[in-house]
matplotlib code that plots the C-alpha trace (Angstrom):
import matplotlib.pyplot as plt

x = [0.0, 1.8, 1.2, -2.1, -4.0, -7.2, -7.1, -11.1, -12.3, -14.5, -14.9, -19.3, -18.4, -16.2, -13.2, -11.2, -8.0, -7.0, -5.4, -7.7, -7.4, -9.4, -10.1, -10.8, -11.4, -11.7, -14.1, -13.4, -15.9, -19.1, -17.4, -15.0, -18.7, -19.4, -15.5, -16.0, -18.7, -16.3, -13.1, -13.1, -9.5, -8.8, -5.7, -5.3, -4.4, -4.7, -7.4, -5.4, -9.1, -12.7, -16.3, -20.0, -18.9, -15.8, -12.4, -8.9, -7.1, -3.4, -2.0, -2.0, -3.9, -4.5, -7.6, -8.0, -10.3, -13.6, -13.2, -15.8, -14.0, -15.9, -14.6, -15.0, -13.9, -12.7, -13.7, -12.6, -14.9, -17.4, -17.5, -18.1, -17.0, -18.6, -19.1, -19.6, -19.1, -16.9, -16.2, -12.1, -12.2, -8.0, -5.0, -1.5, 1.8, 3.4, 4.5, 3.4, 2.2, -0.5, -3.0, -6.2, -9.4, -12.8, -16.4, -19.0, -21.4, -24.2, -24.1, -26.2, -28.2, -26.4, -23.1, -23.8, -24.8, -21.2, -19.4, -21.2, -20.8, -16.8, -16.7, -18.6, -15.7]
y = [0.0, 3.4, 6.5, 7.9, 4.7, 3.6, -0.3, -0.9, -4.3, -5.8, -9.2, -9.8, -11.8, -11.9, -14.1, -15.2, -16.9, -20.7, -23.8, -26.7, -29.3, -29.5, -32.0, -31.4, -32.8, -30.7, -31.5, -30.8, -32.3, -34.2, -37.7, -36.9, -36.3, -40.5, -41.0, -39.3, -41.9, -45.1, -43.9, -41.1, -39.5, -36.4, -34.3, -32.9, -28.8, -26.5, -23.6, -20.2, -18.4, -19.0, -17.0, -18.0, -17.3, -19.0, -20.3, -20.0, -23.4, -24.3, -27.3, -28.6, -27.7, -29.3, -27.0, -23.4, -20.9, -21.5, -25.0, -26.6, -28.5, -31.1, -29.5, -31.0, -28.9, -30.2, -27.8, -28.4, -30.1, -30.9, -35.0, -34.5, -32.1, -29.5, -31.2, -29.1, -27.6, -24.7, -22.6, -21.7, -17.8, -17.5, -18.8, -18.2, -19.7, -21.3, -24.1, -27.5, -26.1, -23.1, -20.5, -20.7, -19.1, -20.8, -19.9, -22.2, -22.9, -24.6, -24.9, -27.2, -25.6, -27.4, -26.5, -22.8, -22.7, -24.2, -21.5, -18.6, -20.6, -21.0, -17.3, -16.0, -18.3]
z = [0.0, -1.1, 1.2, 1.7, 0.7, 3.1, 3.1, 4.1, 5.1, 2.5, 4.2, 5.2, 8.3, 11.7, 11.4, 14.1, 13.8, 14.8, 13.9, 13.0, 10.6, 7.9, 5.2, 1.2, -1.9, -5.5, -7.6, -11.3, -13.3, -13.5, -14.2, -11.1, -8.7, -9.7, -8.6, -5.1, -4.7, -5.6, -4.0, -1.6, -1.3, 1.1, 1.4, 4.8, 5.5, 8.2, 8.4, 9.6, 10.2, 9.6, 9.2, 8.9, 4.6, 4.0, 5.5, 5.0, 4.0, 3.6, 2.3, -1.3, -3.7, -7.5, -8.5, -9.9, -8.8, -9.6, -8.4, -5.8, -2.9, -0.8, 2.7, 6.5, 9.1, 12.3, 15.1, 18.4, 20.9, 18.3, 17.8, 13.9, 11.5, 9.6, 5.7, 3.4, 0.0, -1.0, -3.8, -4.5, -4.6, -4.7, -4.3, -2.8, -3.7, -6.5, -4.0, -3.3, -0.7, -0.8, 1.2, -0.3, 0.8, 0.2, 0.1, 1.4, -0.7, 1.6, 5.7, 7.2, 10.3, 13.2, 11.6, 11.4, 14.7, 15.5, 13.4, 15.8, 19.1, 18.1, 16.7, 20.0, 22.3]

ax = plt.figure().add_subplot(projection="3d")
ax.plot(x, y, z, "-o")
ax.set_aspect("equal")
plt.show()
């Protein structure tokens, strides 16, 4: 940011940040939805911060922006994760390794509610 510029928050929700791990899978095409269904592969990351619209993943990362991801999010203290789908809206790094930050697509009620209690903490 040069001199003078305002940086202004543009994000919709509160985010807090915290380690958890989280578990993804991209999905790039129809025919790969009816592989999901035979043979279910995860890659594990780590979430740096999350809101009630989206979370911040790091690991690795074979899709582009644009991509949906089949997500579950381990929250501490919860017995099951929070499954969901999420949209890729960028991507950092030219590494194996990268930050990306998602978008969720759909949130079940109960898994909401989790977000705010764990935002509220």
């Amino acid at each position: 940011m040069t001199e003078g510029e305002l940086y202004v928050e543009r994000r919709k929700h509160k985010r807090i940040e915290k380690l958890f791990k989280v578990n993804y899978k991209v999905i790039m095409a129809e025919e790969e939805v009816k592989e999901i269904k035979k043979n279910i592969s995860r890659v594990e990351g780590e979430s740096s911060d999350i809101s009630m619209g989206g979370i911040r993943v790091e690991g690795e990362l074979e899709g582009v922006q644009g991509d949906i991801i089949r997500l579950e999010v381990f929250i501490e203290g919860r017995e099951n994760p929070i499954t969901t789908f999420a949209e890729i809206k960028w991507i950092k790094g030219a590494e194996v390794k990268k930050a990306f930050g998602l978008e969720f697509l759909i949130l079940k009620d109960a898994d909401k509610k989790a977000i705010e209690d764990f935002l509220s903490d």
